[in-house]
KOLSEBA-505377 format. One record per residue (C-alpha): residue number from 1; residue in one letter; z, x negated, y. Coordinates in steps of 0.5 Angstrom, whole numbers, plus 500, padded with zeros to 3 digits. Layout:
REM residues N
 seq type  c3  c1  c2
 NUM    A   Z   X   Y
...
This chain:
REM residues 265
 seq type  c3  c1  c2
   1    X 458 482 495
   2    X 463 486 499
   3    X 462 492 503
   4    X 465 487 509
   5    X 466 480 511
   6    X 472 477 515
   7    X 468 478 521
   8    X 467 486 520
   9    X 471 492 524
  10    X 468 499 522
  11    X 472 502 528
  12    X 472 503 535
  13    X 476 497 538
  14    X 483 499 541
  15    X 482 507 537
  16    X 490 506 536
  17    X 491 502 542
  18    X 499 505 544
  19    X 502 506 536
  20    X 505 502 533
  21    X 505 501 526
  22    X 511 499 521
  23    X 506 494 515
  24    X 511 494 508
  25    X 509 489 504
  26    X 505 485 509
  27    X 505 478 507
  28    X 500 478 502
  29    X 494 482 499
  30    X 493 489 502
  31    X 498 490 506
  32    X 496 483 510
  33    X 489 486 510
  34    X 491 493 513
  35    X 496 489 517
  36    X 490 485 521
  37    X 486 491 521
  38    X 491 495 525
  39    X 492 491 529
  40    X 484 490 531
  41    X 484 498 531
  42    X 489 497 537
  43    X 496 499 532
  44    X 502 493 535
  45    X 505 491 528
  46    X 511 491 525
  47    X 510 487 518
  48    X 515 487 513
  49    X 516 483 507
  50    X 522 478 505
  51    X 517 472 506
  52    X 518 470 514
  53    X 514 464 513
  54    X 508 468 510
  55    X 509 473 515
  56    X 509 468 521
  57    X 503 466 519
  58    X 500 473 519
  59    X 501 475 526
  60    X 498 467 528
  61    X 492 471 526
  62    X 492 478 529
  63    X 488 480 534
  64    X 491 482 541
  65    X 499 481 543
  66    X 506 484 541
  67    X 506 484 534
  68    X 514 482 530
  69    X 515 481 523
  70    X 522 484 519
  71    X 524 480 515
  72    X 527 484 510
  73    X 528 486 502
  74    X 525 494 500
  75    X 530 494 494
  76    X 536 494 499
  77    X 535 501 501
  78    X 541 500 506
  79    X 538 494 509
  80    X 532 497 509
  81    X 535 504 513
  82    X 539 499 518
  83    X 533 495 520
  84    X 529 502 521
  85    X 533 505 526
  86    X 534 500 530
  87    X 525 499 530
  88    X 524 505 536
  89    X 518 509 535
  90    X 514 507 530
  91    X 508 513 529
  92    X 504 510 523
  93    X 507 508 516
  94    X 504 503 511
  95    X 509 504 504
  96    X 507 498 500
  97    X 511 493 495
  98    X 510 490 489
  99    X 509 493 483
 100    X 513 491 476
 101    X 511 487 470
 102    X 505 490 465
 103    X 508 491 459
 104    X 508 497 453
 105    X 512 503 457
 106    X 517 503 450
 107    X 519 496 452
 108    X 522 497 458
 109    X 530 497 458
 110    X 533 503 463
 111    X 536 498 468
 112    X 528 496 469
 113    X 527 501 473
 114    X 532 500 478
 115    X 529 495 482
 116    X 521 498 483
 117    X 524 505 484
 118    X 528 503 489
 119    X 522 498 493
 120    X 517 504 492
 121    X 521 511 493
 122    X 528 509 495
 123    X 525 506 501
 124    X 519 509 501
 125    X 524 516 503
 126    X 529 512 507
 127    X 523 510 511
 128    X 521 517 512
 129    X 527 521 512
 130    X 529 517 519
 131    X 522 516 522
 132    X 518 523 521
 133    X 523 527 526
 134    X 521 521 531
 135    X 513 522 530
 136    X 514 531 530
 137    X 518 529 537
 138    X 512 526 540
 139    X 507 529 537
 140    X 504 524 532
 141    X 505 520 525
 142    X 501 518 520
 143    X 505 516 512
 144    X 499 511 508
 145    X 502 509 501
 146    X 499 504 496
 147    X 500 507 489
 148    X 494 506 483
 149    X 489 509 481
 150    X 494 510 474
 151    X 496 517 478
 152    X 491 520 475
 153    X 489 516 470
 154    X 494 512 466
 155    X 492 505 465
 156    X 495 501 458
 157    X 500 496 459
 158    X 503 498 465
 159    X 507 504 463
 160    X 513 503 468
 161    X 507 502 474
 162    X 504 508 471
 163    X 510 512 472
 164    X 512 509 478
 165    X 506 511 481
 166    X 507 519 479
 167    X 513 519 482
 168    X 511 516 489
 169    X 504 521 489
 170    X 509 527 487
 171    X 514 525 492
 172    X 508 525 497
 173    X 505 532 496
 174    X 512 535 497
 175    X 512 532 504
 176    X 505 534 505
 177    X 508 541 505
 178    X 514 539 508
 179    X 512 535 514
 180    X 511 538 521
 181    X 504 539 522
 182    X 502 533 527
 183    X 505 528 520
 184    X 499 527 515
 185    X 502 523 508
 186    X 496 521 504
 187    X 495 516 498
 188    X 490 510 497
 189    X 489 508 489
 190    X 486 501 490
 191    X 482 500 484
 192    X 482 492 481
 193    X 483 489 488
 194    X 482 481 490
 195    X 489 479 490
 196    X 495 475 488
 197    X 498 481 484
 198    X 492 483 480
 199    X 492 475 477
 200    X 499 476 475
 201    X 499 482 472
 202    X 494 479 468
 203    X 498 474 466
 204    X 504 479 463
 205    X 499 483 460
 206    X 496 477 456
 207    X 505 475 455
 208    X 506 482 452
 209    X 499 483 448
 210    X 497 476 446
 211    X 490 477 449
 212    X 488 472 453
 213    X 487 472 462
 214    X 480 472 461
 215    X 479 477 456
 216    X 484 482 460
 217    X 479 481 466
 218    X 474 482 463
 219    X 475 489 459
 220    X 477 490 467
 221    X 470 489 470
 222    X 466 492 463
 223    X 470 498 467
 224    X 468 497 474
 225    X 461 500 475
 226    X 460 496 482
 227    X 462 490 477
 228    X 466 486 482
 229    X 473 486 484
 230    X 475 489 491
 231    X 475 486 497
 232    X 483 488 500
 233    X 479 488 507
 234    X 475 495 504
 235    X 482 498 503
 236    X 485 496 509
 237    X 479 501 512
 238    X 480 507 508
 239    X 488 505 510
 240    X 486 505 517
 241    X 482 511 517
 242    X 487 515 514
 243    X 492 512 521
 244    X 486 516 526
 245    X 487 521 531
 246    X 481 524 527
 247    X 483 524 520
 248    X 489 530 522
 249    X 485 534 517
 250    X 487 530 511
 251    X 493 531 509
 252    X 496 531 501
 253    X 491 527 499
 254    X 490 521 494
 255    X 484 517 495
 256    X 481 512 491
 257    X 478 505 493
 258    X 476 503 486
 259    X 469 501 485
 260    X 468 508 482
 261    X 472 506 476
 262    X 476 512 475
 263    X 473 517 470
 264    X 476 525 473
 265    X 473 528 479
């Protein structure tokens, strides 16, 4: 049983009434999730993600008015800059793509890096680099990034995620000493989350490692206390937390919503 249902709100209606939320990522899994939580917080949503169908489904179900959907492909970072200077003030950031393929890190040929590096942190610091000296003229910003618990504890078989996620938990801690003091950046590791990514990640793990779907899962639960997948919805919360006026005080900070999975304190 999860910690939330469809029907679950954990905050004061309307708390982020007046922001705006830019959600990349936004047609499936967590970034769907935190884009509906948004917007019952209050938060008008931009969602971002290259899907428009997918997209025009989700703002049928968010709760409240004045949502849009950006269609747009993160790895064209001159897309991405172009699409972002036209948006206006936007106060809150929700980074979020698709990771890359499992896979032994040795096999991963150079030019297999470009593509997710250029989704993550390319665009990821094209957002900031034109949205941070917004947010510090009015007074306000909040940077959430959905990485991977693997930034503290590397997970086998996804050695190119793993170092992906290095590099965006590394380039938010610079910008947590870089960034004005009414912008916090902050990360949230999801642990093994209910989504379409995890099934296919599960799948290209057994491709490259001969174990079957169910085995990969499985050794997957035996390493999760709660022994459950995580609901999307129990990430969102923590993403939307992190977006409050009241959380101005976490700044820098890695967050992990993984069930208690991770070893390291």
């Amino acid at each position: 049983m999860t910690g939330l249902t469809g029907d679950d709100f954990p905050f004061a209606e309307n708390v982020l009434a007046g922001r705006t939320a830019l959600v990349c990522g936004a047609s499936k899994g967590i970034g769907r999730a935190s884009a509906l939580m948004l917007a019952r917080a209050g938060a008008r949503v931009i969602a971002c993600a290259r899907s428009a169908e997918d997209l025009e489904t989700l703002l049928d179900e968010m709760h409240g008015s004045g949502h849009s959907m950006l269609v747009l492909d993160l790895e064209d970072v001159e897309a991405v800059r172009e699409a972002v200077l036209g948006l206006g003030m936007v106060e809150i950031v929700i980074n979020n793509a698709g990771g890359p393929p499992g896979g032994p890190l040795l096999g991963n040929k150079l030019d297999e890096f470009d593509g997710p590096f250029a989704r993550h942190l390319h665009a990821a610091h094209t957002i900031a680099q034109i949205l941070a000296p917004r947010m510090e003229e009015i007074g306000y910003g909040r940077f959430v990034n959905i990485i991977s618990t693997s930034v503290r504890e590397p997970i086998d078989n996804i050695g190119l995620s793993n170092t992906l996620r290095g590099a965006m938990a590394s380039w938010s801690k610079s910008l947590s000493r870089e960034f004005a003091p009414c912008i916090t950046i902050n990360n949230i590791l999801p642990g093994f989350t209910d989504t379409d990514r995890l099934g296919s990640l599960a799948g290209s793990i057994s491709d490259k490692t001969g174990k079957s779907v169910e085995e990969v899962r499985t050794a997957w639960m035996d390493s999760v206390p709660i022994q459950r997948l995580i609901d999307p919805q129990e990430t969102a919360a923590a993403v939307t937390y992190l977006c409050l006026p009241s959380s101005s005080a976490i700044r820098g900070v890695s967050l992990a919503v993984d069930g208690g999975r991770m070893r390291s304190i």
